[in-house]
N, C-alpha and C positions, 0 to 999 in steps of 0.2 A: 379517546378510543375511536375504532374506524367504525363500525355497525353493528347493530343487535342482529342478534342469531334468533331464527325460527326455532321453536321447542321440538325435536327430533323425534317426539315420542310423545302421543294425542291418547289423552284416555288415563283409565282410572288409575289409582298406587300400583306401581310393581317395584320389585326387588332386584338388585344387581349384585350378583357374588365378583368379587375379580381374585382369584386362588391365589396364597401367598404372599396378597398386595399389603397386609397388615389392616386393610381398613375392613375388615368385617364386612355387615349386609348393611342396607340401607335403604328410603327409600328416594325415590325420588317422585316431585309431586307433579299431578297432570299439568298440562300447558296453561290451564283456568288459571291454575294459581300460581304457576311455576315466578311469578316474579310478587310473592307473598300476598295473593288477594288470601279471605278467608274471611271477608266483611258481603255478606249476602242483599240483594238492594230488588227491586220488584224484578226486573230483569236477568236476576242468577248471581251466581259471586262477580265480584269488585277488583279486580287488579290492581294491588296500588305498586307503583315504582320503587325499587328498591335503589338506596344510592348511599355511597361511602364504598369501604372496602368490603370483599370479599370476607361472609366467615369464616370459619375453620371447617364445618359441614359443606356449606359451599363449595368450596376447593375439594374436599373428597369427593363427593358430590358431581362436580362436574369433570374431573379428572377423571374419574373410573367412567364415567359414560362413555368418554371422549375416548378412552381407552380400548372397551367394550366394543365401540364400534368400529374403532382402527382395527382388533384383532379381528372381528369378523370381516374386511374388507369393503364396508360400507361406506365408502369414501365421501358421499354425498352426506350422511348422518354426520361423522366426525366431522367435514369441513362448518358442518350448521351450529355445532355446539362452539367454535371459533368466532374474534369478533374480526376475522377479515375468510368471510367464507369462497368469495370469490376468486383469492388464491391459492388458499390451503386446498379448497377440494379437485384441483388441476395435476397437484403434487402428490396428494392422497391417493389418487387413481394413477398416478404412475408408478407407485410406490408396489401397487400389486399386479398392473398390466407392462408398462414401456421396461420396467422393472425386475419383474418377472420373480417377488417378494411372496414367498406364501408360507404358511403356518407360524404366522404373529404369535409371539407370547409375549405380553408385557409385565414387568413385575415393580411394578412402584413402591420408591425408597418413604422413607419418612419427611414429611411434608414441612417445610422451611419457611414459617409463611405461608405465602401464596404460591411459593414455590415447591414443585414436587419434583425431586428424580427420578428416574426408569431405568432399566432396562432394557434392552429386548433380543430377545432371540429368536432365530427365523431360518428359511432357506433360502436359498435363492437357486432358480434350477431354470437351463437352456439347452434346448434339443439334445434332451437326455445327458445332459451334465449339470450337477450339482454340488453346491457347496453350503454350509451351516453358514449364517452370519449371527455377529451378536457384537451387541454396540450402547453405550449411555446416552442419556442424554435428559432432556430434562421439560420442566412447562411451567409456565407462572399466569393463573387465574387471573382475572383481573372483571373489574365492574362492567357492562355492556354500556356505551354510554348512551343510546337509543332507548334501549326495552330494559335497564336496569339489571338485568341478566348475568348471573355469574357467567363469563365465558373462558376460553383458551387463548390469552395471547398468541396471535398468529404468527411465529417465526418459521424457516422453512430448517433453522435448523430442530427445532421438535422433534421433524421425520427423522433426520439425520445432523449428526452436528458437523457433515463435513459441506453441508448445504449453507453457503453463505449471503446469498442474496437473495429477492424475492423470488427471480422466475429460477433460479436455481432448478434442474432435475434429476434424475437417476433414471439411467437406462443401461441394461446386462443386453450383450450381444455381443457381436467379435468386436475387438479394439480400433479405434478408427486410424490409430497406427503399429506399426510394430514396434515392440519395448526395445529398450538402447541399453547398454552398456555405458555411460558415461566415464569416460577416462580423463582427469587432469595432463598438464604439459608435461608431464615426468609418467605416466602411465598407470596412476594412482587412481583407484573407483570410486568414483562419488557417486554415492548414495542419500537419501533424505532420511535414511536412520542418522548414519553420523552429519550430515551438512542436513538437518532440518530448512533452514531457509530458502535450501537450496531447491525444496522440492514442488514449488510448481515454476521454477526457472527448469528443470528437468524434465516438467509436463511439456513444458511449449519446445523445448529440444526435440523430445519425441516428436512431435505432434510437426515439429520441420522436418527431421532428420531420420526420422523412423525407417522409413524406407530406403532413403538415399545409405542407410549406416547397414541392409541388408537382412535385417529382420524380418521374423514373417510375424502375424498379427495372431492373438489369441482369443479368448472370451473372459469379458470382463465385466462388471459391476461398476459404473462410474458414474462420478458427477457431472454432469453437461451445465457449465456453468453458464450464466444472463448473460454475464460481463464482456463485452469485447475484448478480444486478443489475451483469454486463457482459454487454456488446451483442458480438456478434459482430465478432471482426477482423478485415480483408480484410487480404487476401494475393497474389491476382489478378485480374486482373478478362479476363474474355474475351470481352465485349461490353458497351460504357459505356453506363450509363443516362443518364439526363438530371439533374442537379443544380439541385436548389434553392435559391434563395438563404433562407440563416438568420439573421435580425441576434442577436447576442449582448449582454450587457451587458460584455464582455470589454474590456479596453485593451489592444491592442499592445506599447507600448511599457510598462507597467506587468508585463503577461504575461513580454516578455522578462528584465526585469530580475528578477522569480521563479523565471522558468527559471536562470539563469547563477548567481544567489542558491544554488538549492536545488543545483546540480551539484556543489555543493562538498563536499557533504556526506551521504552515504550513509543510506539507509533515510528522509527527510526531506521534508517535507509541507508547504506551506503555501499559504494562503488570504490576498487583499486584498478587503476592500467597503470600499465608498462608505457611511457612516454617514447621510447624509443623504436616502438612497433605499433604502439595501438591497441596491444591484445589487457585485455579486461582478464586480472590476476583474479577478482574477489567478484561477487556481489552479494550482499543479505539483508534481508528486511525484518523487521521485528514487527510483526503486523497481526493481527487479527484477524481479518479477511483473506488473506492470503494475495494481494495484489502488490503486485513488482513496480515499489513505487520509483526504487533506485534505478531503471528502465524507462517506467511509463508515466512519473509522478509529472505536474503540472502545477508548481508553484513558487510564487515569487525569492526571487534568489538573497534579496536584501543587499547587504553591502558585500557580499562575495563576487555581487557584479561588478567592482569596483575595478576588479581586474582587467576586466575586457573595456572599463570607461576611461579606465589608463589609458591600456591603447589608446584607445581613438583620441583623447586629447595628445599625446605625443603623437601620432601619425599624420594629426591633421595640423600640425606645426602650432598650438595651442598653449603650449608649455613641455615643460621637461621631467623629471625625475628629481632633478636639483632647481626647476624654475617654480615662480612662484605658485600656488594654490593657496591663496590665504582660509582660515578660518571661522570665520564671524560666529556668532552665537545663534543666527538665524539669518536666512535667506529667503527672497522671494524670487518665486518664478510664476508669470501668468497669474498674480494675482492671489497664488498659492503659497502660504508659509513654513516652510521644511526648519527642523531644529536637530540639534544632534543630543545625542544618548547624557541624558540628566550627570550633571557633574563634571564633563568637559570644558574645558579653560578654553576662549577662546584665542585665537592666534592668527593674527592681521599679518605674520610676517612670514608664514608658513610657506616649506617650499610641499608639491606633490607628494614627493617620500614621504613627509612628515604627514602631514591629512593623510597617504593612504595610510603608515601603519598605525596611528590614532585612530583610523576609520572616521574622520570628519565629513558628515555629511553637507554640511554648507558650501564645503571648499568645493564639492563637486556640482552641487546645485548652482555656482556662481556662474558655471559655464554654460548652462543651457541657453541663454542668451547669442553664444559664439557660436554653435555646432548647428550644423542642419537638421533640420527634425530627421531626416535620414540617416545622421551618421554614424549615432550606435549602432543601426540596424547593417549598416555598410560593414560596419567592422565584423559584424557580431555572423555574418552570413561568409565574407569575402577571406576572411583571414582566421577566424575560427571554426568555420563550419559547422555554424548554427544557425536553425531555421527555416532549413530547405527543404525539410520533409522525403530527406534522400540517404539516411543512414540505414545500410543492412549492413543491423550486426551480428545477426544469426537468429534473435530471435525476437518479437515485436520492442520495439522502443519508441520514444517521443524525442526528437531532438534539437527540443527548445524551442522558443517564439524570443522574437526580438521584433516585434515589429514596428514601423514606424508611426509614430505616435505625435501629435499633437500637443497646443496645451499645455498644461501642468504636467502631465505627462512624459511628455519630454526630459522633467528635469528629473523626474519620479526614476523614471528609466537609468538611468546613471547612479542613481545610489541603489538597483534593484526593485524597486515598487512597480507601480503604475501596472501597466501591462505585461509585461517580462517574466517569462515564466522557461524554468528548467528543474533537472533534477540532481541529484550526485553525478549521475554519468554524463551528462551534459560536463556539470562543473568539476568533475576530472580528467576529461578532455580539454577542456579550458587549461586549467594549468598544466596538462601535458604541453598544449601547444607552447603558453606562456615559455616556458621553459629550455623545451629546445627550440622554439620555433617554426618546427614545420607540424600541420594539420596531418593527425592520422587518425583514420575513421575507427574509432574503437568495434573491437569484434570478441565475439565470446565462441566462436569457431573459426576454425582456419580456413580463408579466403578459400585454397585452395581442393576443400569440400567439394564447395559448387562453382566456382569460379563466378561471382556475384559482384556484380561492379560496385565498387565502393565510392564516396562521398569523397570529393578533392576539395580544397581550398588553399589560397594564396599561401595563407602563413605568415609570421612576422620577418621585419626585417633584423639584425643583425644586434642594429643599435638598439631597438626597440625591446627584444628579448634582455638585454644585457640589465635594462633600467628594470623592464618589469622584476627580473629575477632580484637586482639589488634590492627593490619596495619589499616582494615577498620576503625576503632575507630578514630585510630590517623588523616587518611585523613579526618574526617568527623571532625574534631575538631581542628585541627591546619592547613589541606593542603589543598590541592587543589579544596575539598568540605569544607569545613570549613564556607565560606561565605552565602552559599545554604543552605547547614541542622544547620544554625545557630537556635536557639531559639526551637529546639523540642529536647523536654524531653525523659526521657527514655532513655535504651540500645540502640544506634544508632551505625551506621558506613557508609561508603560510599566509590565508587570508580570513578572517574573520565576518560574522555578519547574523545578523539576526532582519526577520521581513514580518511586518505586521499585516497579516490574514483578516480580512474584515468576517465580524462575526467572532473571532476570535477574542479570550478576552488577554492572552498571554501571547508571545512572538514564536513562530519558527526559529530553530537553531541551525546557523548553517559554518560550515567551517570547511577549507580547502589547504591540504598542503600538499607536500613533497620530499624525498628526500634521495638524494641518487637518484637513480634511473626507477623510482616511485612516485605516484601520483596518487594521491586519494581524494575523496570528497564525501562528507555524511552529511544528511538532514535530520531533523528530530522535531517531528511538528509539534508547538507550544511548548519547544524545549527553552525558552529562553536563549541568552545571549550566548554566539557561536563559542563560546568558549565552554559555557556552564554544561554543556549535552554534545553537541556534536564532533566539536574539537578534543575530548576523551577519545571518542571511536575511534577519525583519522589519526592521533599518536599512537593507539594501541595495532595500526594499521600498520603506520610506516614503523614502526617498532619492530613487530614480527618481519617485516620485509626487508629489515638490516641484514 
């Protein structure tokens, strides 16, 4: 636990009603004893430490306090009865000042444990505009580990459940943009009723394009979230602004079938573009926190980066598509021992195709010996257009690290580990490029909004595209995806890959295909092997996009 709370309330028995709470009266006892002295010694009563869990009186007990003093606005009492006071009581005071929160009523549910839910209903009112608010949410008691102390586990979403991080805030006041109209490529409205996932990819729209879409700004109740590069949440609005229409490169019906894709499956990301433009059909996260990791995620790709290590061993005249990659059951690079995925035969006679669509990692570790410690990063910068920290897509993204690496690293990098981090939209860009060859900076608005210069790179060559397309072919038809993009038609290919997360005790799922003038790429953190988790999403992706 983080720290004991001061006892908020000095002085003899008194009594706390909370109306309709179901917990009747009770009492609560002075600070003397408050952590069960009641053994008297020459100097007065004896404090002894209370430790284990929380009782059942406890949790009443200290919930209705914590309660008591939230409704009355006592922000300093309520944050003391918490075992993390230092930031609960920053929140607590903005909840009825930057907030502009008054007449609290809490009504707590039946108690689950240590756990209790609430209600609450409230107003919220700014320069003479006002609006009701009423919202769940919940609190779970727990032991002070300091002073023994029943206290309030500190989360910020207690206030509110749509507060997800620590400095998380709530501030009502006009909007810091004008609300948008968001229109798909066919002129369809996306909303975060029907596209849930969609809806803080539409915060940060706003929060670009607010203005530039001709909107004027309203009064709102929102979340001001810690996190860099999210736009504020609304929560209420107590006088509508005017809405502007936004055309998106989005597809409706592509978006849906990502959404119902991604639900399946927990902590899960994924990204669809149009290879032939750039423009970003899909994005959805199945998240908890609410962060755009299909955008802004930072994590090792595994063997999906196998794609872009093709290249560069064909580019850098290394081998071929039909030339050898044997193998082995195990490799060493700098002294470091890479193995591949338990149950793989090994094969000394292997060409590239074959290691890529088996996914052999040794076959690709055997070259880190041949390549320059720079020339994933050569490839991965010059002809894919990753890692330049130069994509505007319309609205915050990460796009990818490849850097040049050292070491064990080196070899790490070419089967995805070591240093190497990306996210779906990186890795559907990627096989976009794969595919046709030339680099187009994925965008989720149209360039010509703001006329924003976009991200150039080389792109492959001719013969280069032809080979990569045949590997992905082959995986997607006899290897390691083979099972997953079974049964869709058309030009297909695919890449499989799973990246071990340290700390982690299960792997990332990562899987990449395509099929016609479709691109997808899903993650699924500690989903297992890119098949078992990630590789459902992209078929269910390129499916709908037949």
């Amino acid at each position: 636990m983080r720290k004991g709370a001061k006892a908020a309330i000095v002085g003899s028995v008194f009594t706390v009603m909370v109306g309709g709470a179901g917990y009747g009266a009770f009492n609560i006892v002075s600070a003397l004893n408050a952590d069960g002295g009641g053994a008297s010694g020459a100097g007065g009563p004896v404090s002894v430490k209370k430790s284990g869990p929380p009782s059942e009186s406890e949790v009443e007990e200290t919930a209705a306090a914590f309660f008591a003093a939230w409704e009355k606005g006592r922000a300093a009492d309520a944050a003391a009865l918490t075992d993390n006071a230092e930031k609960a009581g920053p929140l607590l005071t903005a909840y009825g000042q930057t907030a502009h929160i008054t007449g609290v009523k809490i009504t707590p549910g039946k108690a689950a444990g240590a756990t209790v839910p609430f209600g609450v209903t409230a107003t919220v009112s700014y320069e003479g505009k006002s609006k009701p608010l009423a919202y769940k949410s919940s609190l779970t008691v727990v032991r002070g580990g300091t002073t023994g102390k029943a206290l309030v586990d500190w989360q910020p979403s207690v206030a509110h459940p749509a507060l997800k991080a620590m400095d998380d805030t709530l501030v009502t006041g006009e909007s810091a943009a004008p609300p948008i109209e968001a229109v798909d490529r066919d002129g369809k409205v996306l909303t975060k009723e029907k596209y849930p996932s969609l809806g803080p990819i539409l915060d940060q729209l706003r929060a670009a394009y607010g203005e530039k879409a001709g909107g004027t700004a309203g009064v709102e109740l929102t979340v001001r979230h810690a996190t860099p590069d999210t736009a504020d949440t609304p929560l209420l609005t107590l006088s509508e602004g005017k809405a502007g229409k936004l055309p998106t490169t989005i597809s409706a019906d592509v978006q849906a079938a990502a959404e119902k894709a991604a639900a399946r499956y927990g902590q899960s990301s994924v990204v669809a573009v149009k290879p032939s433009t750039g423009e970003v059909l899909a994005v959805a996260n199945n998240r908890g926190d609410g962060f755009n990791a299909a955008f802004l995620g930072k994590r090792a790709p595994g063997s999906t980066m196998k794609i872009v290590s093709a290249a560069t061993l064909i580019d850098a005249g290394l081998t071929t598509a039909n030339g050898p990659a044997p193998c082995p059951d195990e490799a060493v690079s700098e002294s470091q021992t890479f193995h591949n995925l338990t149950g793989m035969d090994p094969d000394e006679n292997a060409t590239l195709a074959e290691s890529f669509a088996r996914s052999c990692n040794t076959a690709f570790v055997k070259f880190a010996d041949e390549v320059q410690v720079d020339s994933l990063t050569r490839e991965a910068q010059e002809r894919f257009g990753l890692g330049r920290d130069d994509w505007k897509t319309g609205i915050p993204s990460f796009d990818g690290s490849v850097p040049a690496a050292g070491g064990p690293d080196t070899a790490a990098g070419l089967i995805g580990q070591g240093q190497v981090q990306l996210n779906p939209l990186n890795l559907a860009s990627v096989t976009a490029t794969a595919t046709t060859g030339a680099f187009r900076q994925p965008v989720i608005v149209p360039r010509g909004l703001d006329d924003r210069a976009l991200a150039k790179a080389r792109g492959l060559s001719d013969a280069t595209v032809a080979q990569l397309r045949s590997m992905m072919n082959r995986t997607a038809t006899s290897g390691t995806a083979a099972e997953v993009m079974s049964g869709l038609s058309g030009r297909i290919g695919a890449k499989t890959g799973s990246a071990e997360v340290d700390g982690n005790a299960g792997s990332d799922s990562w899987f990449t295909g395509y099929r016609d003038d479709l691109a997808a790429a899903a993650m699924v953190e500690d989903g297992g092997h890119g098949s078992d988790a990630a590789g459902p999403i992209v078929a269910a992706v390129l499916r709908a996009g037949g």
